[in-house]
C-alpha positions as CSV (number, residue, x, y, z in Angstrom):
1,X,91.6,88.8,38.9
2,X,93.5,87.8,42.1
3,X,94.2,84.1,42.2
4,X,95.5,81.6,45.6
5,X,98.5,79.4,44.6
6,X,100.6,76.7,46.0
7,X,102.9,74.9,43.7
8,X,102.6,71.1,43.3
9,X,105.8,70.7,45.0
10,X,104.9,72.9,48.3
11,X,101.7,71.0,48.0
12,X,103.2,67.4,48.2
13,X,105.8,68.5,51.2
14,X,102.8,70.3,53.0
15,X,101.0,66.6,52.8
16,X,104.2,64.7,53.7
17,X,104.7,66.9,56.7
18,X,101.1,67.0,57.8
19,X,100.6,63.2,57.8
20,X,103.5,63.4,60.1
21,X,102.3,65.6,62.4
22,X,101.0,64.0,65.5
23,X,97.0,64.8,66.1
24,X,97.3,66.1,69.2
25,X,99.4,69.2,67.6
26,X,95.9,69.3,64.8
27,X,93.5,69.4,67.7
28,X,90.0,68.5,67.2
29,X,89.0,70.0,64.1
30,X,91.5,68.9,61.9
31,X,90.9,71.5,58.5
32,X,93.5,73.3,57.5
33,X,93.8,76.0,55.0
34,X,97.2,74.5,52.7
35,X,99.5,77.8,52.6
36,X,99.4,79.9,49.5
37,X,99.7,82.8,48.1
38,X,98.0,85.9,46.2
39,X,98.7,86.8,42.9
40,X,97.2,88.4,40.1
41,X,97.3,87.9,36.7
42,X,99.5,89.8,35.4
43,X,102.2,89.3,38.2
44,X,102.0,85.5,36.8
45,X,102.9,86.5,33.6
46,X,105.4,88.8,35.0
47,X,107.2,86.2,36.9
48,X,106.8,83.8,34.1
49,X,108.4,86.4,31.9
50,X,111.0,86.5,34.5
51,X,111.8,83.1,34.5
52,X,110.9,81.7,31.2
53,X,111.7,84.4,28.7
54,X,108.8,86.5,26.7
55,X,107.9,83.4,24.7
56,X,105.4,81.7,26.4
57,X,103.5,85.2,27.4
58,X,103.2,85.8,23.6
59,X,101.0,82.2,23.6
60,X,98.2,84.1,25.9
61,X,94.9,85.3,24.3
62,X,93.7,87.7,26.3
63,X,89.8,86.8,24.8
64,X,87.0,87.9,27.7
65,X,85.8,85.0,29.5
66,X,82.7,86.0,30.9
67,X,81.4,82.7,32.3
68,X,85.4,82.5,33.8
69,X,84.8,85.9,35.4
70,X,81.5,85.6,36.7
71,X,82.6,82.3,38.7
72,X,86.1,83.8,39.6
73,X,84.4,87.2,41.1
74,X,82.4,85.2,43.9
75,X,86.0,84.0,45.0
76,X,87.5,84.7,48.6
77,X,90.6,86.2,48.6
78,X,90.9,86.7,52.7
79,X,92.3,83.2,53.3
80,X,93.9,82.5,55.9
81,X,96.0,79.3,57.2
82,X,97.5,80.4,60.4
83,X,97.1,76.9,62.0
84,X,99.1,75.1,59.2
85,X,101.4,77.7,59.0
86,X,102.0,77.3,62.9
87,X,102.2,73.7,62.5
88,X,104.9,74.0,60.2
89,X,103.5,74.2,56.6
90,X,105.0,76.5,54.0
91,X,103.7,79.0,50.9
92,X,105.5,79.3,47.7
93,X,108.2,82.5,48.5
94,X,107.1,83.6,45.3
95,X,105.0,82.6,41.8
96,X,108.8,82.8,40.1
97,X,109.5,79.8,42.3
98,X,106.2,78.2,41.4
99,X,107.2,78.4,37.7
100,X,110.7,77.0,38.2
101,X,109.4,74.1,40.2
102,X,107.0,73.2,37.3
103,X,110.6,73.5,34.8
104,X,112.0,70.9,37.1
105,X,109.3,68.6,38.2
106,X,106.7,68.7,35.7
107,X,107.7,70.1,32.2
108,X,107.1,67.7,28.8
């Protein structure tokens, strides 16, 4: 399954900098798409690997989920956020940054 990400931490800039954006720069319909990323599954676990070591990959069951799937294949995966990324707003450069920012902000 393919999945859209934005970290917390992209999240909470993209928020900061949108408030902050004047409305005339919005324009009348003022929905955005937030700026993400793609990624599937296993390319989270490979850039979790990457940055975490093999231990917390060897905590994943990989048990069928068929209620998970069936609500996951209906998904869009064509987003778009052209107007938020012209105003200024920004998508993870990668999941391996997503994973370090949740070391450093959010981690137990």
């Amino acid at each position: 399954f393919l999945h859209y990400y934005l970290s917390p931490r992209r999240c909470v800039e993209n928020l900061i900098k949108a408030a902050q954006l004047q409305g005339a720069d919005i324009g009348m319909n003022r929905v955005m798409q937030m700026p993400g990323k793609v990624w599937s599954i296993n390319q989270l676990i490979a850039a979790m690997t990457n940055v975490a070591g093999s231990g917390p990959a060897r905590l994943i069951r990989w048990d069928p989920q068929p209620e998970i799937k069936r609500i996951v294949t209906g998904w869009r995966w064509d987003i778009h956020a052209d107007k938020a990324e012209r105003l200024g707003l920004k998508a993870d450069l990668s999941f391996e940054d997503n994973i370090r920012y949740y070391l450093e902000d959010d981690r137990p």
